[in-house]
C-alpha positions in Angstrom: 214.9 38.4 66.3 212.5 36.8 64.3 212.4 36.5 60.6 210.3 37.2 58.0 208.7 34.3 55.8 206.3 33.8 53.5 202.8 35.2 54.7 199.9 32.5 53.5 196.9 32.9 52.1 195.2 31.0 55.5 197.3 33.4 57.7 196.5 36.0 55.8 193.1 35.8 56.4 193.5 35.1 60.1 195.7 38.2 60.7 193.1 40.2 58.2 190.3 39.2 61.1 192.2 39.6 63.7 192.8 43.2 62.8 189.2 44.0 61.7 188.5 42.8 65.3 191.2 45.2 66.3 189.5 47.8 64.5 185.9 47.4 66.2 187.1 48.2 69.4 188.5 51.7 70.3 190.4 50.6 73.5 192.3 48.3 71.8 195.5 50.3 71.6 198.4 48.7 73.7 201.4 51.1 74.7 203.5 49.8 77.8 203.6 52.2 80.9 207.2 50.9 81.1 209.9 53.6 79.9 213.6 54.1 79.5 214.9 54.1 83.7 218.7 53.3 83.2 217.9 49.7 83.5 217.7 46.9 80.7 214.5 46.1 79.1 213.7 43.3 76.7 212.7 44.5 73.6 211.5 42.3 70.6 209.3 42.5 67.3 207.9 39.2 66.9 204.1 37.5 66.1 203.3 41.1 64.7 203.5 42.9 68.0 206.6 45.2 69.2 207.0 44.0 73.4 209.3 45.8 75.5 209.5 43.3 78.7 207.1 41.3 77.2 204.2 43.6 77.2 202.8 44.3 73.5 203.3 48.0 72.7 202.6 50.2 70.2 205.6 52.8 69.0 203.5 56.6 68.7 206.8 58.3 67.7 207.3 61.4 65.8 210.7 62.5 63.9 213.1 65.1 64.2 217.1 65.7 62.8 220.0 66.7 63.6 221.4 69.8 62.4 217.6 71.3 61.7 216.7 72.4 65.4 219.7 73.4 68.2 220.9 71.8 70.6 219.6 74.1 73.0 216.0 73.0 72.1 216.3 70.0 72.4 214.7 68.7 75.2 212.1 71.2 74.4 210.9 69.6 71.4 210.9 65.8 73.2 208.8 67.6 76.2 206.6 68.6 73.6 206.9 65.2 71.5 205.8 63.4 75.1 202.9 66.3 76.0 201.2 65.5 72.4 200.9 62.0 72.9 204.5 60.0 71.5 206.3 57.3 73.2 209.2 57.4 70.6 211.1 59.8 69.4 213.0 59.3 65.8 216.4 60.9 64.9 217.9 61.3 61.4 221.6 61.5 62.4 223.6 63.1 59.2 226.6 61.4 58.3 228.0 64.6 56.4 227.7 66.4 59.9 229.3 63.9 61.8 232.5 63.3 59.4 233.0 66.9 57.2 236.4 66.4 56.1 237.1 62.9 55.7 238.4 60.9 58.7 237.0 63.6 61.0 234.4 62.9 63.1 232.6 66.0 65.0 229.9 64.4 68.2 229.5 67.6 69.5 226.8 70.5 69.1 224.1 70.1 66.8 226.0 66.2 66.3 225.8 64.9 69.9 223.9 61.9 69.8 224.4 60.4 72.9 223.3 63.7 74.6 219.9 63.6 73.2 219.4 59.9 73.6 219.7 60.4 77.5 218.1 63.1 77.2 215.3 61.2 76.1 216.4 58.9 78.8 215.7 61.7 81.3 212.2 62.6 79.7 211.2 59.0 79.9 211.0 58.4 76.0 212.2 55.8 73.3 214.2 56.5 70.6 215.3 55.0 67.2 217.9 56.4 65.5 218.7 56.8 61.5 222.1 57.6 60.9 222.1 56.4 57.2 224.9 55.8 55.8 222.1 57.2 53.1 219.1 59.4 54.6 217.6 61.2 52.2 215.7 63.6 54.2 215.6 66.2 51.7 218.9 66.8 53.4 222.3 67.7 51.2 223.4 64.6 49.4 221.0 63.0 51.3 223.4 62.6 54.1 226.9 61.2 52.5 229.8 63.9 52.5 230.8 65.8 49.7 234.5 64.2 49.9 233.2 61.0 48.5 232.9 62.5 45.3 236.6 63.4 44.7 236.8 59.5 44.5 235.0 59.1 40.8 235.4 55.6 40.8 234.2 54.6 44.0 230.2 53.9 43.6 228.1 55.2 46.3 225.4 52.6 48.2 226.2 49.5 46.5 228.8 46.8 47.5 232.0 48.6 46.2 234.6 48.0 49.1 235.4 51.3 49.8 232.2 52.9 50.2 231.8 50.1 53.0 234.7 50.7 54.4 233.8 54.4 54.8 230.3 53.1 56.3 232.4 50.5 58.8 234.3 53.7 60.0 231.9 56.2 60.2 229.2 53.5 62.4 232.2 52.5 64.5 232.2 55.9 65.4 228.5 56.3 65.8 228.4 52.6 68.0 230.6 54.1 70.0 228.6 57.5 71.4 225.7 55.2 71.6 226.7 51.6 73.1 225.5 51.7 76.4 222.5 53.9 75.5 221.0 50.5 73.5 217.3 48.9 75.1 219.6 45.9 76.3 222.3 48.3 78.2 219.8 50.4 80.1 219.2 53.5 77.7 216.2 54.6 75.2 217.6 53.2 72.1 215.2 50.8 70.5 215.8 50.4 67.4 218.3 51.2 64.2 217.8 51.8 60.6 220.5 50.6 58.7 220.0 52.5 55.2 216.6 54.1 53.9 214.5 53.6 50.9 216.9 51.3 49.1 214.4 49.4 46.9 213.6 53.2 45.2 214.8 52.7 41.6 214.8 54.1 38.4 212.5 51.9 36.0 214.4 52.8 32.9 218.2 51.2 34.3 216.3 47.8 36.0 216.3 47.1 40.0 219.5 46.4 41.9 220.9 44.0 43.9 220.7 43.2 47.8 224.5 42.8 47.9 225.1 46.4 49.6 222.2 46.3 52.2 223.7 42.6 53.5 227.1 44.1 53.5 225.5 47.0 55.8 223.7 44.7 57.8 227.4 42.7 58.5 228.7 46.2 59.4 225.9 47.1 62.5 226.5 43.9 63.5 229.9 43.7 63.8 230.1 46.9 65.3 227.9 45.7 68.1 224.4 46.6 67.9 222.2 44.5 69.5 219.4 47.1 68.8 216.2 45.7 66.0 217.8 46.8 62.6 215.2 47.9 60.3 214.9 49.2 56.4 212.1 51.2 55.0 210.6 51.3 52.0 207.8 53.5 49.7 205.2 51.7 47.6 207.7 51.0 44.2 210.3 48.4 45.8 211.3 45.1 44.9 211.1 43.8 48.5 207.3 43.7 48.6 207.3 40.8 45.5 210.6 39.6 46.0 211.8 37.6 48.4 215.2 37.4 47.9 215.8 41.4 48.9 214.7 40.0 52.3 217.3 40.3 54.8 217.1 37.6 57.8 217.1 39.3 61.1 216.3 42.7 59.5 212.8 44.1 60.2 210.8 45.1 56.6 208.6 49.0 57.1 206.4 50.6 54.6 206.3 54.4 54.2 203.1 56.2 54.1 201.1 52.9 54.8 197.4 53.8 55.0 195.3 51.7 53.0 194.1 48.3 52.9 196.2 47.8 49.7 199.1 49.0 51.2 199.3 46.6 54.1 198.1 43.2 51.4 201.2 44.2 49.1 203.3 44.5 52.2 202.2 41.7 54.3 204.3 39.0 52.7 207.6 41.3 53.2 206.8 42.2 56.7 205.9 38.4 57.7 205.7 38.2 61.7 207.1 41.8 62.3 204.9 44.1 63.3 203.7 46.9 61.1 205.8 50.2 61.4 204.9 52.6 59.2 208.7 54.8 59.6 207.1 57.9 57.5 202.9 59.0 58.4 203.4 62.5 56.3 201.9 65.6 58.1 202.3 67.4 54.6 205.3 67.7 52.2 208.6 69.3 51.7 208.6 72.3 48.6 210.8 73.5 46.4 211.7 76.5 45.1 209.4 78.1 42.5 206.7 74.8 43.1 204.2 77.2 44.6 201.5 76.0 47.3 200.4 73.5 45.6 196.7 71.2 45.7 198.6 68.1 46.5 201.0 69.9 49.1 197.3 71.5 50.4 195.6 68.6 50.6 198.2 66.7 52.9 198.2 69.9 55.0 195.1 69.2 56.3 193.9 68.2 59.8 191.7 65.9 59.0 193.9 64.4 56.6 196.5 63.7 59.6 193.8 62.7 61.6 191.7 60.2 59.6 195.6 58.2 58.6 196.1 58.3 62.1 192.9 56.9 63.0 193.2 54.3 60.6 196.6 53.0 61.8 195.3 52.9 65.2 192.2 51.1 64.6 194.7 48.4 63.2 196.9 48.7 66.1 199.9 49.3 64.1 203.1 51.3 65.2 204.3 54.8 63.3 206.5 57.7 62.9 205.0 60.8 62.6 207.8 62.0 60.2 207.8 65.0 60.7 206.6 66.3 63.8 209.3 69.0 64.0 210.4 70.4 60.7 213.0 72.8 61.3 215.1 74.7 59.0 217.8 74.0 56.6 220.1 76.2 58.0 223.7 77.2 55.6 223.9 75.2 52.8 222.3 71.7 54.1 219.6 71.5 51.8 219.2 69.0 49.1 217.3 68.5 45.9 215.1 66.4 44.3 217.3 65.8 41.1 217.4 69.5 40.2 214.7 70.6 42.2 216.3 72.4 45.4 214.2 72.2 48.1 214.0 75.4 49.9 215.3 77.0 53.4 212.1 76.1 55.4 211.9 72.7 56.5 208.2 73.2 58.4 206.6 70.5 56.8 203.1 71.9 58.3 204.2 69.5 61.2 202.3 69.5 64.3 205.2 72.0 65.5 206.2 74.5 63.5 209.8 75.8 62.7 209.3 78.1 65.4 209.0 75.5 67.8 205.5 76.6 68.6 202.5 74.0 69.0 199.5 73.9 66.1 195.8 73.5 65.7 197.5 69.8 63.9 199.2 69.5 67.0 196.3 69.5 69.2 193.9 67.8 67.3 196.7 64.8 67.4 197.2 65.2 71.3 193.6 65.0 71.4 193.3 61.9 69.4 196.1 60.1 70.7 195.2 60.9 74.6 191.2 59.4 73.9 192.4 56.6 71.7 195.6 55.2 74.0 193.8 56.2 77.4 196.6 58.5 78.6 196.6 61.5 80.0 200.4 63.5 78.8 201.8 66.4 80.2 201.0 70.0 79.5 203.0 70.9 76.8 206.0 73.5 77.5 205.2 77.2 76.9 205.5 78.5 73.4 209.1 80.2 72.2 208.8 83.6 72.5 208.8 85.7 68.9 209.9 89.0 68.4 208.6 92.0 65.3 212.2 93.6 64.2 211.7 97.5 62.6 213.0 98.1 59.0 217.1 96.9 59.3 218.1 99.8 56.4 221.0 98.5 54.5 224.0 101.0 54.0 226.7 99.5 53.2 227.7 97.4 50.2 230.2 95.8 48.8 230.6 93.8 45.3 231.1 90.3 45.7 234.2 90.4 43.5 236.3 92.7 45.9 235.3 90.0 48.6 237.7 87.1 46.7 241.1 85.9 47.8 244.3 87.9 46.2 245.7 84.5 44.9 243.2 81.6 43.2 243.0 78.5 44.8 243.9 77.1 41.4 245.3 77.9 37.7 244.7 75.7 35.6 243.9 74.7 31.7 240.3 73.4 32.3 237.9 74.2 34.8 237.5 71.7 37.7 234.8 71.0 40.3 234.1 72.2 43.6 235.1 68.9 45.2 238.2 68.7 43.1 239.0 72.0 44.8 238.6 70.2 48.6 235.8 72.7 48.7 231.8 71.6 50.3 229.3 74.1 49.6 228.8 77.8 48.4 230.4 79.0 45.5 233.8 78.9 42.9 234.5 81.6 40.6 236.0 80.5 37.4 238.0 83.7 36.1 239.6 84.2 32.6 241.0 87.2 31.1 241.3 88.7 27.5 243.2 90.9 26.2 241.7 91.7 22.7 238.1 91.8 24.0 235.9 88.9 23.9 233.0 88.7 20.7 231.0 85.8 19.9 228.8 82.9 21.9 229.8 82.1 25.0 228.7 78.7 26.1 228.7 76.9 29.7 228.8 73.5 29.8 227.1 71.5 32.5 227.2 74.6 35.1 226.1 73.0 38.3 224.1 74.4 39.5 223.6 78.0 39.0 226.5 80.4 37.0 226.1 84.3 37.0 228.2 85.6 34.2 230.5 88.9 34.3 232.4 91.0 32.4 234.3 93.8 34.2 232.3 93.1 37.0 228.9 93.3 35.1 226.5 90.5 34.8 225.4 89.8 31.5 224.0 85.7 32.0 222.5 83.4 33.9 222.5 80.2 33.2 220.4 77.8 34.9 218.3 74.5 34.3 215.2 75.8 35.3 215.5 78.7 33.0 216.1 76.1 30.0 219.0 75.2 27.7 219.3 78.6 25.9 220.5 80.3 29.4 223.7 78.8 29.3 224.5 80.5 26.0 225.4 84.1 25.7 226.4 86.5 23.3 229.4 88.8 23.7 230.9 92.1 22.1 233.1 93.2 24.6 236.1 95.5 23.3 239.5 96.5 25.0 240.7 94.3 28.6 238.0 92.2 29.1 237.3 90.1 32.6 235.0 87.2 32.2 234.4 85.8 35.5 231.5 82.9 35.7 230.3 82.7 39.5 228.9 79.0 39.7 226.6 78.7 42.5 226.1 74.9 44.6 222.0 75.2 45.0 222.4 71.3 47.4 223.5 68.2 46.2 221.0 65.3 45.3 219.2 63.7 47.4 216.6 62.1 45.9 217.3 59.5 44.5 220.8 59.2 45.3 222.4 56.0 44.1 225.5 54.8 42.0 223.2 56.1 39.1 222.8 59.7 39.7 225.9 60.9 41.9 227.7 62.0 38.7 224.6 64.8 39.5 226.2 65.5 42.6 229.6 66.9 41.5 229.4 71.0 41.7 230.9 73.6 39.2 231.5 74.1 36.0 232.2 70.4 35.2 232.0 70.7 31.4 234.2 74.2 31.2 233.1 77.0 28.6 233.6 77.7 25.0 233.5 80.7 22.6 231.9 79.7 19.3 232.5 76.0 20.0 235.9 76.3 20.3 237.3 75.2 24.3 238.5 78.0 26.7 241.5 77.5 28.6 243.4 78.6 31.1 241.4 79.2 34.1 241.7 80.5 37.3 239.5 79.3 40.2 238.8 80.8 43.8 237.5 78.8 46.3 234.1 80.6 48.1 232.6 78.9 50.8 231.5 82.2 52.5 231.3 79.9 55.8 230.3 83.3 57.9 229.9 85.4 54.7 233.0 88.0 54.7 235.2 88.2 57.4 236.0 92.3 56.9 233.3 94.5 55.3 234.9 96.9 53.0 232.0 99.2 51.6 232.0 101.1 48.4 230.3 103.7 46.8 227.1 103.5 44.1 224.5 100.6 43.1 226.0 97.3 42.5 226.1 96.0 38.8 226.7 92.8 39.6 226.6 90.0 42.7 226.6 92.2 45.9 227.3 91.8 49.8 225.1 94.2 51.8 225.4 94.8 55.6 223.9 96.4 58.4 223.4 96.5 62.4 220.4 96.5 64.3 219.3 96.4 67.8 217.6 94.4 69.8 215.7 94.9 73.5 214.6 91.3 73.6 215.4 88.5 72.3 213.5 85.7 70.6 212.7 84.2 67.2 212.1 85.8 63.9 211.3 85.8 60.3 213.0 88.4 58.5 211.1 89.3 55.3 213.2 89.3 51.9 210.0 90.4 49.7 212.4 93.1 48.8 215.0 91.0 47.5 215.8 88.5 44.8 218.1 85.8 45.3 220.9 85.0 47.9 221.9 84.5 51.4 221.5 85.7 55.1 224.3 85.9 57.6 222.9 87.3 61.3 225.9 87.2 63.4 228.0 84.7 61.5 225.5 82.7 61.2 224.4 81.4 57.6 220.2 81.5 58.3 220.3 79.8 54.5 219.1 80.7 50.7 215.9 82.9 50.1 214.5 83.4 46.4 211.6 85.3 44.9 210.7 82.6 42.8 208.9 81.4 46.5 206.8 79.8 47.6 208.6 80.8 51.0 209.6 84.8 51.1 210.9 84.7 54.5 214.2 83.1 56.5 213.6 82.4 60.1 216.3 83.5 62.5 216.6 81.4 66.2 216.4 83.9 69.4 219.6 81.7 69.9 221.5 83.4 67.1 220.2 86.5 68.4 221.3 89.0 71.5 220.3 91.8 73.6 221.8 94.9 71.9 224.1 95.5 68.5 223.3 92.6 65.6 225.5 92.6 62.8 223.8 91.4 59.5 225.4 90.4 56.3 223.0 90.1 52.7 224.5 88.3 49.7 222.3 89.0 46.3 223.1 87.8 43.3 220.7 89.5 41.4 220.0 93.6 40.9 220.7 95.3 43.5 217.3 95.7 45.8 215.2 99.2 45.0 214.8 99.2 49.2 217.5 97.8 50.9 215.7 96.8 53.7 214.6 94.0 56.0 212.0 93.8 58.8 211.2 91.4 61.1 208.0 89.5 62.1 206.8 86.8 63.9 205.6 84.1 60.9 206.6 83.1 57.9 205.6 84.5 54.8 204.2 82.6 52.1 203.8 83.9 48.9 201.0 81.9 46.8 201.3 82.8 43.8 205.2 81.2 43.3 207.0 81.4 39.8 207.1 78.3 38.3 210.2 77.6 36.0 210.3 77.0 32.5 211.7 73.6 32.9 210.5 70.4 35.2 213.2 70.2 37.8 212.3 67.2 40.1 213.0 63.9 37.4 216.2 62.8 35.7 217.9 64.2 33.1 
């Protein structure tokens, strides 16, 4: 492949009028009427033109991830990627999906790779695939599994040789579900991302070095792709002034490209690639309590999506719609921006929504894309059907407490992590008893990232960032027995930014332990609670819940489809339908609603299991509808979540 050099001021000005005279003329656009057949094709990125075969192309591609749509809709979604328009599809591929206990990989289910590569294949469609080692994606610990962290030494996405080594083993595996589905061997498979927004750094600790992303160049190579490797960057990254975070061979792309500007401070970086813009935003991801905002309104908009679109076109150069298909953060998958959790709905206002049902954004694209490239794509496929649910009245309950094992998964002096425990997301109690009674201040210590604090079974605190530093202090004047039991809560590890600099931000738990005016507790005991499926045997007891509270019910259903079940009722927690963990809900919003697939989902009895944390709910109830509910006017909190501590 070629690389990039230094982009001259003559050559600049020739490429600058060769675009403006890209720009004049509508039927400029290029895309090859060649597609993925089971044969080789030539692919290459050189003289600022992607050819497959040697016809210039144009890649119209649009983004969707593992692990945030099912399997089952699958080719759906490409049908409907192909009816609006896109040639390429683009595929996050989450390393902490693939390899959930270290040294085990899982290729199946939501995971199989190679099964939606041909079945882009079948549907006549390109593909790149992402499969990090680092994602980001909003996505928990933006991709990298929770295991790394019981390694404190070992430094995440820089050179340190045993974070490689875990990359080397984990894209051996992921070469080898996709080797023969590569351009060159006959399948989809144009290109590969090797990591994602390195160059992002924090201002305050000084830029890094390019030793980890040359390692991880070595690693897809020696693994055998022959695919174009890429890297993308945002607008703040050292590759755009210096050179020598230029990696030979490996193709330079700017997120959310859409000026002028953009493409002059690029130019130099990308040399004789082609432009590929990896990330065209059709809105924004939200967190919890950050409200609808202006700025997340303003993307939102048609005409915004339409006029960036417009303007990449008119300069002929390649994107990623990212994301066409949002999704859901189903179970415990989300991430956070530092301390910002980013909540259960992944929609993105993408031209499909988490449904799965085409938008007004979607065919205002389709129709754009169909006048500007001169094609003519399919029909789209039929929308999912959606179903209304009557009121699901909640009569059982049971107190979280009753629901832990007999026997701790650890005694010991000071409290340790969730990792340390060999334990990925939900929840660890942290149990101590005293005899005497307990008086005076209690005080959590880096509680990541949300504690609930009981005494016999009471709550009495909450300590949480986002509530501000006086939460995780709390006075006491407990007489007799007393039971102190701190229920620390994992709200998604970070995953922006993740670096060597912030994954002492990852660790869950009560990392700092507890003390009782200033003076250290010990003598802990610690309970595992991953509530995987939520509680294996429903045990219900009488009266209102004091404290941190299952509830459960059954309803019925005469046919099947898609839902969002309303929690307006509720405060803060999780949904189980069937076993299935549907995710978090919170009334701090902006999102009041979990959406439940027709897949999870069956023609008579449902079982359905509610875990709040809070008070217990005045109704204990939960319909069903058929769109999300937004609620506007979300509760901010008292502290800025989304920037470094």
């Amino acid at each position: 492949m070629n690389q990039p050099h230094r982009f001259s001021f003559a050559k600049s000005i020739l490429f600058g009028c060769a675009m403006l005279g890209l720009a004049a003329s509508a039927s400029a656009q290029s895309v090859t009427s060649i597609v993925p057949d089971g044969k080789p094709h030539k692919f290459e990125a050189r003289d600022h033109q992607f050819f497959i075969d040697g016809q210039p192309t144009m890649l119209i591609s649009g983004e969707m991830h593992f692990g945030r749509v099912l399997p089952e809709d699958w080719e759906t979604r490409i049908k409907q990627a192909k009816a609006m328009g896109l040639n390429t599809i683009s595929f996050y591929l989450f390393w902490n999906q693939v390899e959930p206990k270290e040294g085990q990989f899982n290729f199946k289910g939501t995971n199989d790779v190679r099964r939606v590569l041909k079945l882009c294949q079948d549907n006549g469609m390109w593909a790149i695939l992402r499969p990090g080692p680092y994602c980001c994606a909003e996505v928990e610990y933006g991709g990298i599994p929770y295991w790394t962290l019981k390694y404190p030494d070992v430094k995440i996405r820089v050179a340190d040789p045993k974070f490689l080594e875990w990359c080397r083993r984990y894209m051996q595996q992921v070469y080898k579900q996709v080797a023969d589905l590569q351009v060159s061997k006959g399948g989809p498979l144009l290109m590969v991302q090797i990591d994602n927004e390195y160059g992002i750094t924090d201002p305050q600790l000084g830029p890094k070095n390019n030793d980890y992303l040359v390692a991880l160049n070595k690693i897809f190579k020696d693994v055998g792709f022959e695919t174009q490797l890429f890297v993308c960057n945002p607008t703040h990254a050292p590759e755009w002034t210096d050179p020598n975070y230029r990696i030979p061979g490996v193709m330079i792309c700017r997120n959310g490209l859409s000026t002028d500007v953009m493409f002059k401070q690029s130019a130099d970086a990308i040399g004789d690639y082609p432009v590929f813009v990896p990330e065209v935003y059709p809105a924004w991801f939200l967190g919890w309590g950050d409200g609808v905002t202006k700025d997340y309104r303003t993307k939102a908009t048609i005409p915004a999506i339409v006029d960036w679109t417009t303007y990449l076109l008119d300069h002929q150069y390649s994107f990623n719609y990212y994301v066409f298909f949002g999704g859901t953060n189903f179970g415990f998958y989300n991430g956070s921006n530092f301390f910002d959790s980013v909540i259960t709905s992944y929609d993105y206002s993408a031209p499909i929504d988490e449904v799965g049902r085409t938008t007004d954004k979607y065919r205002a694209l389709r129709d754009l894309l169909s006048k500007r490239l001169n094609i003519k794509p399919p029909a789209p496929p039929p929308d999912p059907v959606t179903i209304d649910l009557p009121a699901i009245k909640f009569t059982e309950q049971e107190a979280l407490l009753s629901t832990i094992p007999a026997k701790p998964t650890l005694v010991a002096d000071q409290p340790v992590s969730m990792e340390k425990l060999d334990q990925d997301y939900g929840f660890v109690l942290y149990r101590k008893k005293f005899d005497d009674g307990l008086k005076g201040t209690l005080e959590l210590k880096q509680a990541m990232d949300y504690a609930i604090v009981m005494v016999n079974g009471k709550t009495v605190g909450k300590a949480f960032r986002g509530y501000g530093p006086d939460s995780s202090k709390i006075a006491l004047n407990e007489t007799g027995p007393v039971t102190l039991d701190i229920l620390v809560y994992n709200l998604g590890r970070i995953s922006v930014v993740t670096s060597d600099r912030t994954q002492y931000l990852a660790r869950k738990g009560l990392l700092g332990g507890a003390s009782l005016d200033g003076q250290d507790l010990i003598g802990w005991e610690m309970y595992s609670l991953p509530y995987v499926s939520g509680v294996d045997k429903f045990k219900a007891t009488d009266g209102p819940q004091t404290g941190p509270a299952f509830y459960h019910a059954t309803f019925t259903v005469d046919k099947v489809g898609g839902t969002f079940l309303d929690l307006s009722n509720w405060s803060f927690g999780v949904v189980w339908v069937n076993g299935h963990n549907l995710g978090r809900f919170w009334d701090r919003g902006p999102v009041r609603s979990l959406f439940v697939p027709s897949q999870w989902l069956k023609k008579g009895k449902n079982d359905i299991t509610v875990l709040e944390l809070h008070d217990a709910p005045k109704t204990a109830e939960i319909t069903g509808g058929k769109n999300s509910i937004m609620q506007e006017a979300a509760v901010p909190f008292a502290v800025k979540l989304d920037k470094a501590p």
